[in-house]
TORFIDO-220884 format. One record per residue (C-alpha): residue number from 1; residue in one letter; x, y, z. Coordinates in Angstrom, 2 decimals. Example, Ala and Ser with C-alpha at 12.3 -4.5 7.8 and 13.67 -1.06 7.14 Angstrom:
2
{atom 1 A {12.30 -4.50 7.80}}
{atom 2 S {13.67 -1.06 7.14}}
END
This chain:
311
{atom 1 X {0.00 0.00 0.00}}
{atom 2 X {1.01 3.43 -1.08}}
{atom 3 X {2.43 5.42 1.92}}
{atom 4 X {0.52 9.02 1.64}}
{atom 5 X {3.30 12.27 1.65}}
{atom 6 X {2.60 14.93 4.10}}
{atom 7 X {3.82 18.42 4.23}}
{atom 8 X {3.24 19.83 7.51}}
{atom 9 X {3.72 23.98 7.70}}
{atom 10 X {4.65 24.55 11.14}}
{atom 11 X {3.89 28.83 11.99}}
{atom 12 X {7.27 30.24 13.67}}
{atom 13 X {4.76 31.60 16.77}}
{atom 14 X {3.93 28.15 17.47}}
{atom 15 X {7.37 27.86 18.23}}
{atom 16 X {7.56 30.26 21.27}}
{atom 17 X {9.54 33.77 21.75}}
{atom 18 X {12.30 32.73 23.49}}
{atom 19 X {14.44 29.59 24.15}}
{atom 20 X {12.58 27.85 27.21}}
{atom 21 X {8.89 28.25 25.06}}
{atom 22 X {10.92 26.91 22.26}}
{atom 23 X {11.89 24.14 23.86}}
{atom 24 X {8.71 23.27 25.14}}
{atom 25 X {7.16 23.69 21.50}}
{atom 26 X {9.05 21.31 20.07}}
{atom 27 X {8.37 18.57 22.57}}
{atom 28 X {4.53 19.00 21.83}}
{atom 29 X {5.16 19.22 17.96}}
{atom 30 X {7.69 15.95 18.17}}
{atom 31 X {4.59 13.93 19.80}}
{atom 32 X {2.30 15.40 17.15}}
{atom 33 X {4.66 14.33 14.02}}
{atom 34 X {5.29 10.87 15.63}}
{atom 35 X {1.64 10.40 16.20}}
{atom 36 X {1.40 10.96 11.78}}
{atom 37 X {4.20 8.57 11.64}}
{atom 38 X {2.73 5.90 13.62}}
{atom 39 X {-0.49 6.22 11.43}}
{atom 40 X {2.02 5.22 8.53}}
{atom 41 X {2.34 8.78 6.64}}
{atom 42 X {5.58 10.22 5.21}}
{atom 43 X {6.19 13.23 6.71}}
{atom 44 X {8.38 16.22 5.69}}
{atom 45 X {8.35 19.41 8.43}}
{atom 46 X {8.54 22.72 7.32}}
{atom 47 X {8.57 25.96 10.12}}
{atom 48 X {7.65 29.50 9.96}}
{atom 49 X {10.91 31.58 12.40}}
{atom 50 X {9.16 34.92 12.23}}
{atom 51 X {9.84 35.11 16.17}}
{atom 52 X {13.65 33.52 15.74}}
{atom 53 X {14.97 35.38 13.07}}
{atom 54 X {13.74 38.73 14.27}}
{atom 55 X {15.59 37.77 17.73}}
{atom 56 X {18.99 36.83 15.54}}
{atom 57 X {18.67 40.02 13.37}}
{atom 58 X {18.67 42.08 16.62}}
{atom 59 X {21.33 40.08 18.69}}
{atom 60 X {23.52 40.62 15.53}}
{atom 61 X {22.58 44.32 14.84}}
{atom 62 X {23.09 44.62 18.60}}
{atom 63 X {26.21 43.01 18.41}}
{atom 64 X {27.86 45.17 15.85}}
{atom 65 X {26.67 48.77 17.59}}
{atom 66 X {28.53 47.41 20.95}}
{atom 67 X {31.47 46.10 18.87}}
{atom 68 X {33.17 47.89 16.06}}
{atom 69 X {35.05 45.06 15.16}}
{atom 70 X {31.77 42.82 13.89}}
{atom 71 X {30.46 43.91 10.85}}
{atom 72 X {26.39 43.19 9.95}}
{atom 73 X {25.20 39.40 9.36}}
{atom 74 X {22.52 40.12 6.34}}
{atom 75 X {19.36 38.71 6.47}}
{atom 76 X {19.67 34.99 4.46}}
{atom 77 X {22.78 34.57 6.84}}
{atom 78 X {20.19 34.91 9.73}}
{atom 79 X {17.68 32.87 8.16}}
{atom 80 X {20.44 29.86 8.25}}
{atom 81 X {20.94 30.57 11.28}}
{atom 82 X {17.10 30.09 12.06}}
{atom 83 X {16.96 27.17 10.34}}
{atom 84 X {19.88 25.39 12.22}}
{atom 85 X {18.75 25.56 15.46}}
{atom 86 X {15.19 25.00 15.07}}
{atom 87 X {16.21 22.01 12.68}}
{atom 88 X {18.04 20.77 15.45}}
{atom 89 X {15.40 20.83 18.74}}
{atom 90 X {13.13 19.27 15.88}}
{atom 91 X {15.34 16.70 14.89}}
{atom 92 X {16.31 16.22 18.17}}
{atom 93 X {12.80 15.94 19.72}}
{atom 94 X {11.26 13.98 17.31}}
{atom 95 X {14.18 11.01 17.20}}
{atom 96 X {13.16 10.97 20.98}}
{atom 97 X {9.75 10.29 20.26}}
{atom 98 X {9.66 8.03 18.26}}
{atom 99 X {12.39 5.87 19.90}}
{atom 100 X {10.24 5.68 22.86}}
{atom 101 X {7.79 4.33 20.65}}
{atom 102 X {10.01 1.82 19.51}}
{atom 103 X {10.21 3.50 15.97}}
{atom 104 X {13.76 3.19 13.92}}
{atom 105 X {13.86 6.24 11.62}}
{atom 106 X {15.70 8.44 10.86}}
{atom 107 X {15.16 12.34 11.53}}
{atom 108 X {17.28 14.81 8.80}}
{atom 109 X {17.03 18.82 9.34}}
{atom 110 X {18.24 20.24 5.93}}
{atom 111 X {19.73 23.86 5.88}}
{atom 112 X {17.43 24.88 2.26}}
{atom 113 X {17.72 27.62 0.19}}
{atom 114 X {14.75 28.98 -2.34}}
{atom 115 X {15.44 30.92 -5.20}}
{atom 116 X {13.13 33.93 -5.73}}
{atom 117 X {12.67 36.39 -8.52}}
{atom 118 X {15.35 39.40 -8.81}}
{atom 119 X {12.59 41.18 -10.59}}
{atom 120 X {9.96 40.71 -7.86}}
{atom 121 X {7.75 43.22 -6.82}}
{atom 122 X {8.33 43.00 -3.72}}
{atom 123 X {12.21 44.06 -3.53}}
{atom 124 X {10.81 47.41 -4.95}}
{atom 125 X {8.51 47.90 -1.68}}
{atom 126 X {9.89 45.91 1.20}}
{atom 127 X {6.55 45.68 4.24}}
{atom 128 X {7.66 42.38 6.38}}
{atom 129 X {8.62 43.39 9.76}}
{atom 130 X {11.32 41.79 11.52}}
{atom 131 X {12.59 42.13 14.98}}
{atom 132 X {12.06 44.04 17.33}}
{atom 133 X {10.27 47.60 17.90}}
{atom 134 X {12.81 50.44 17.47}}
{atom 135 X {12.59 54.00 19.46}}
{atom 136 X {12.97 56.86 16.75}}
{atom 137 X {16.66 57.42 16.93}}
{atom 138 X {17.47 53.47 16.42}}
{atom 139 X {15.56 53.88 13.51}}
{atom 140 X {17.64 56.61 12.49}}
{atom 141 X {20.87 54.64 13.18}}
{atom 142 X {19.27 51.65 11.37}}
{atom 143 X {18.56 53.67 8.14}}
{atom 144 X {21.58 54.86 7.83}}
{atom 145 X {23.20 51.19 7.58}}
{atom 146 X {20.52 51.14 4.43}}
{atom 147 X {17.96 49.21 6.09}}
{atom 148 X {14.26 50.62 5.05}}
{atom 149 X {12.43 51.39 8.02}}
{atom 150 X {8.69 51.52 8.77}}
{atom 151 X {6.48 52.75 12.03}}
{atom 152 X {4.29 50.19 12.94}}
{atom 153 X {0.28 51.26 14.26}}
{atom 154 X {2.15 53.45 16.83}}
{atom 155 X {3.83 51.10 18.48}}
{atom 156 X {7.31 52.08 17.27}}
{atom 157 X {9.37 51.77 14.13}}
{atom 158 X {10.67 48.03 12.89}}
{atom 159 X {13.11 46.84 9.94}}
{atom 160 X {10.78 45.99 7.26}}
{atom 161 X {12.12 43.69 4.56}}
{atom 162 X {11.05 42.18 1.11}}
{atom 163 X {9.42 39.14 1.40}}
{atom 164 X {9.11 38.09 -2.73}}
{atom 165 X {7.34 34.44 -3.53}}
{atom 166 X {9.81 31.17 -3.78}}
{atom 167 X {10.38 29.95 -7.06}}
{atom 168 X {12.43 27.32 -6.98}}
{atom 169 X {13.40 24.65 -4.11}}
{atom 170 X {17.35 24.83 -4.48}}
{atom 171 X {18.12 21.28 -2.44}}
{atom 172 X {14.53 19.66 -3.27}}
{atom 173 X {16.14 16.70 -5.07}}
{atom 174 X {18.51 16.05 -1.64}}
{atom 175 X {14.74 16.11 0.24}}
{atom 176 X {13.41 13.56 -2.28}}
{atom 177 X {16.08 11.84 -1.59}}
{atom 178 X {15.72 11.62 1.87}}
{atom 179 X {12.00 10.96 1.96}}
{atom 180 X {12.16 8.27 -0.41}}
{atom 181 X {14.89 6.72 2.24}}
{atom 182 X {11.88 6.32 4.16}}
{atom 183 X {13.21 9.65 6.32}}
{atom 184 X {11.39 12.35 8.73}}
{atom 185 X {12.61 15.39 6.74}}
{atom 186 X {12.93 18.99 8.16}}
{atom 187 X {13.35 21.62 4.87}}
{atom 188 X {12.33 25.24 3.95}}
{atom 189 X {12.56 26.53 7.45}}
{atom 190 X {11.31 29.80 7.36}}
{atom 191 X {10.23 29.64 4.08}}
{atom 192 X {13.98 29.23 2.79}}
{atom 193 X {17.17 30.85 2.84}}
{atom 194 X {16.01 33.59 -0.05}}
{atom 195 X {18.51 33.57 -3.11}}
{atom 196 X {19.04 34.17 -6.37}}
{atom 197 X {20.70 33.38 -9.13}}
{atom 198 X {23.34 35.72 -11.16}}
{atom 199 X {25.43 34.69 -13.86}}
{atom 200 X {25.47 30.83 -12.60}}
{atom 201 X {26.18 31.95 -9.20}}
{atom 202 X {23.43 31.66 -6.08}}
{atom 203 X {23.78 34.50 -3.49}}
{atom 204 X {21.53 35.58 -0.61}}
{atom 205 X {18.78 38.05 -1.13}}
{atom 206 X {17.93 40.31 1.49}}
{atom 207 X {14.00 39.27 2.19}}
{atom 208 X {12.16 36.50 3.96}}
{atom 209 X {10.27 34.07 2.24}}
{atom 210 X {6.52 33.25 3.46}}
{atom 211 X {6.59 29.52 4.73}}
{atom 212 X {3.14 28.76 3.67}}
{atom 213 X {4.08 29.28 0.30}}
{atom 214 X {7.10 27.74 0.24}}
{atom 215 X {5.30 24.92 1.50}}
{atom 216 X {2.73 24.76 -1.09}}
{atom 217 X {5.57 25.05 -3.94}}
{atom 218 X {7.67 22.04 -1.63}}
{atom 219 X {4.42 19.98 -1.60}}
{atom 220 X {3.80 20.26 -5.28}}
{atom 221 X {7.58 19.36 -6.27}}
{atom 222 X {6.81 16.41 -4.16}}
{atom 223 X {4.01 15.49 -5.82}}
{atom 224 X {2.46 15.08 -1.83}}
{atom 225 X {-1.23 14.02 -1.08}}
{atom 226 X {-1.77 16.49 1.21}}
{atom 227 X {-0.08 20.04 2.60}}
{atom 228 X {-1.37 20.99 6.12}}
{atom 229 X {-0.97 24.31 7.66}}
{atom 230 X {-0.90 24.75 10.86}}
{atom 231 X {-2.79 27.61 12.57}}
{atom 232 X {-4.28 29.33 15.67}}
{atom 233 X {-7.90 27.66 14.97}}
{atom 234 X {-9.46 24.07 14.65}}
{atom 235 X {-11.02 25.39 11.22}}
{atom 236 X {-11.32 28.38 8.43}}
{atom 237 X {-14.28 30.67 9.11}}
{atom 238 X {-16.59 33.58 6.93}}
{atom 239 X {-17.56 36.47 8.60}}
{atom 240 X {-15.23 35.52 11.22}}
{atom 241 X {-16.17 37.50 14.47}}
{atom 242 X {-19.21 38.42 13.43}}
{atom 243 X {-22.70 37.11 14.52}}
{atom 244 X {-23.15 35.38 11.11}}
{atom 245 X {-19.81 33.63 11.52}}
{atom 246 X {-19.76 30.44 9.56}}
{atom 247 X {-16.92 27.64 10.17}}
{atom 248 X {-15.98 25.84 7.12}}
{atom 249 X {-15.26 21.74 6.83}}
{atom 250 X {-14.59 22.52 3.09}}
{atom 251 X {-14.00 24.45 0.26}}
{atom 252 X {-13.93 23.97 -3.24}}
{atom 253 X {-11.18 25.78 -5.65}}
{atom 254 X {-13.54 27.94 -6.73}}
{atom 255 X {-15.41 28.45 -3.39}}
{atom 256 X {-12.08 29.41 -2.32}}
{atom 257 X {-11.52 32.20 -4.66}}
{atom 258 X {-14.93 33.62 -4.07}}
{atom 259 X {-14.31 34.13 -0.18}}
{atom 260 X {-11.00 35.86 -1.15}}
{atom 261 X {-12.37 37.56 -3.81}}
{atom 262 X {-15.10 39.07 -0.93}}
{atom 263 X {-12.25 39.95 1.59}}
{atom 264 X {-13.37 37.04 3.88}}
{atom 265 X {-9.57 36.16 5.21}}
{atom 266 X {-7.25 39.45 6.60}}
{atom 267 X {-4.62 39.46 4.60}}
{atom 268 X {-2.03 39.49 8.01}}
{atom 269 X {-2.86 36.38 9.33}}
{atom 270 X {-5.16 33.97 7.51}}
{atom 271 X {-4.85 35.05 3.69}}
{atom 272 X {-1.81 34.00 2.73}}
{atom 273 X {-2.66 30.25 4.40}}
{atom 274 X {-5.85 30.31 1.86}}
{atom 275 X {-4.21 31.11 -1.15}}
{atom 276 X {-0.98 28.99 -0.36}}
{atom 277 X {-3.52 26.07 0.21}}
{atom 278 X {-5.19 27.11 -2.91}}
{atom 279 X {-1.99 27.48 -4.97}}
{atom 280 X {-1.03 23.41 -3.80}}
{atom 281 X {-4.84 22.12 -3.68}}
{atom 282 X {-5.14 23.33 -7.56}}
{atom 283 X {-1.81 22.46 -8.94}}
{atom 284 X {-2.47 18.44 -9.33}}
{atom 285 X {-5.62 15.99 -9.05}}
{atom 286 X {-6.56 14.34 -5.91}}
{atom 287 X {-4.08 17.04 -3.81}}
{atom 288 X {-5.33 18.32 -0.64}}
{atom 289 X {-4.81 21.17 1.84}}
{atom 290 X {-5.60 21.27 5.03}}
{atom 291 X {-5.97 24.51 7.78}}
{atom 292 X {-6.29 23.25 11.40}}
{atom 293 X {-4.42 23.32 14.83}}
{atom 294 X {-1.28 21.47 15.46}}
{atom 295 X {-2.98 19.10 18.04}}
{atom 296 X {-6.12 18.27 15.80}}
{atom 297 X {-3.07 17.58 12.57}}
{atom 298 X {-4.09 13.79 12.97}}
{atom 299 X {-7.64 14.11 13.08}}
{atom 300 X {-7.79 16.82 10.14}}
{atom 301 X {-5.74 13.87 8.28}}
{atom 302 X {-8.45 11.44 9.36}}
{atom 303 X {-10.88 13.62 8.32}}
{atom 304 X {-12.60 14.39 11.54}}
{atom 305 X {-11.83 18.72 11.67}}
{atom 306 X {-9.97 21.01 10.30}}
{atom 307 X {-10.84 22.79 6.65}}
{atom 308 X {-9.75 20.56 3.68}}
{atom 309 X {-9.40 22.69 0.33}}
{atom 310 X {-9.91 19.73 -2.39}}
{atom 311 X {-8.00 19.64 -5.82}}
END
C-alpha cells in the first residue's frame, strides 16, 4: 500500500519567543509528528521563524553597535541561522519520540535555500517586519546602515524587509532523496534561505520568504497528497467574528476564490494560508490542503476537523 506524503507547515509563533517556550514547542510538535508517523504517513516538516529570526537580526545588529570590530550578518545569513537551530530541537525531539515508541527512523534537518525572482515586486517595496520595535533614533541609526524602516500602528518603528514568492526549491532533489529513504525530513525553514541566481552563481537576497508558500511550492515538487498548515484555529471561518460567523469543513477551488475575492480572510494572518492552500490544492488531481491546529493535525488527516481545500 502506497504510503501518503505529508507536508506539515509549522507557523514560527507556534514555536515560542524565546528559548525555554521553544523548547517546550518542540516537545509538543515531536509527539504530534510521531503520532502521523505511527499512522504510517511520510512526513516532511517545514517551520515559519518569524519570532527567531527577528531575535537573531537584533542580537547581531546589537552586536555590531557594541562592537566595532563585527560587521552586519545580512538577512539569508540569519535565516540559516534560524533554520539550524530550530532544525536541530526538531530533529532532536522527534528522534526521541519516536524511539520511545520503539520507531527506527531516521530524523534529517536540511539547511534549504529557495530561489526567488530578482525582478519581484516585492524588492521594490519591502513591508515584512522583523525584529524588534525600534525607538525613533534606532531607527535613524538603522537607516543609515541602508535598512528601510517603517512605524508600525504606533507602536514604534521596525526593519521591514522584502518578502518576494519562492520559485524554486534549491536542495529539493537532496529532500526527495531523503524521503524516499523512508526519512522524517525537516526543509524550507522559514520559508527558505532567499537567493538568487546571477550569472550561474546563487547568493543571498535580502528578504524573507513566506513559509506557507514555500510549503505549497515544496508539496507540489513532491508530488504530496496532502499540505497541512498549521494555525491558531481548529477550522477556516466567513464572517469571522461576526454574529453570522460560519466555520468551514470545506471548500472547493472555486469556493475558495470567491471568499478571497469578498475579503473574507485578513490578509495578516489567515490570507496567505488560503491562497498557499489554494496554490497546492489546484496544482495536481486528488491534492489536498488542510488549515487546522497542530494538536487536531491527525484528526484533520483522518478527516474528523480542520478545513480541507480539495483539488
Amino acid at each position: 500500500m502506497k504510503k501518503e506524503k505529508v507536508i506539515i507547515a509549522l507557523g514560527g509563533n507556534a514555536l515560542g519567543y524565546n528559548y525555554e517556550e521553544q523548547t517546550k514547542a518542540v516537545e509538543r510538535t515531536a509527539h504530534i509528528i510521531a503520532d502521523l508517523v505511527e499512522e504510517g504517513f511520510q512526513v516532511v516538516v517545514t517551520h515559519g521563524n518569524g519570532p527567531q529570526v527577528g531575535m537573531i537580526h537584533t542580537a547581531m545588529s546589537d552586536l555590531e553597535s557594541n562592537y566595532p570590530m563585527y560587521s552586519t550578518v545580512p538577512m539569508p545569513s540569519c535565516v540559516g541561522m534560524s533554520q539550524g537551530y530550530i532544525g536541530y530541537e526538531l530533529q532532536s525531539s522527534i528522534r526521541a519520540e519516536l524511539g520511545r515508541r520503539h520507531i527506527c527512523k531516521n530524523v534529517t534537518s536540511l539547511v534549504t535555500q529557495v530561489k526567488v525572482d530578482p525582478e519581484d515586486e516585492a524588492f521594490k517595496n519591502p513591508s515584512k517586519p522583523i525584529g524588534r520595535f525600534l525607538t525613533k533614533d534606532e531607527a535613524m541609526l538603522e537607516e543609515r546602515k541602508n535598512q528601510k524602516i517603517m512605524e508600525d500602528a504606533g507602536r514604534g518603528y521596525r526593519v521591514v524587509v522584502a518578502s518576494p514568492k519562492p520559485v524554486e526549491i534549491v536542495e529539493l532533489g537532496t529532500i526527495r532523496a531523503l524521503l524516499d529513504a523512508g526519512e522524517v525530513v525537516i526543509a524550507c525553514g522559514g520559508g527558505g534561505i532567499p537567493v538568487i541566481e546571477n550569472d550561474g552563481r546563487i547568493e543571498g537576497a535580502s528578504a524573507v520568504i513566506d513559509k506557507d508558500f514555500a510549503s505549497a511550492l515544496l508539496a507540489k515538487e513532491l508530488e504530496a497528497d496532502y499540505l497541512v498548515i498549521l494555525t491558531a484555529v481548529e477550522k477556516v471561518a466567513i464572517n469571522f467574528g461576526k454574529k453570522n460567523q460560519k466555520w468551514l469543513s470545506e471548500m472547493t477551488i472555486e469556493e475558495a476564490h470567491e471568499y478571497i475575492r469578498q475579503g473574507q480572510f485578513a490578509p495578516g494572518s489567515m490570507l496567505p494560508k488560503v491562497e498557499a492552500a489554494l496554490q497546492f490544492a489546484a496544482s495536481g488531481q486528488g491534492r489536498h490542503a488542510l488549515i487546522t491546529l497542530l494538536n487536531k493535525a491527525k484528526d484533520g488527516l483522518l478527516g474528523k476537523t480542520g478545513t480541507v481545500i480539495h483539488g
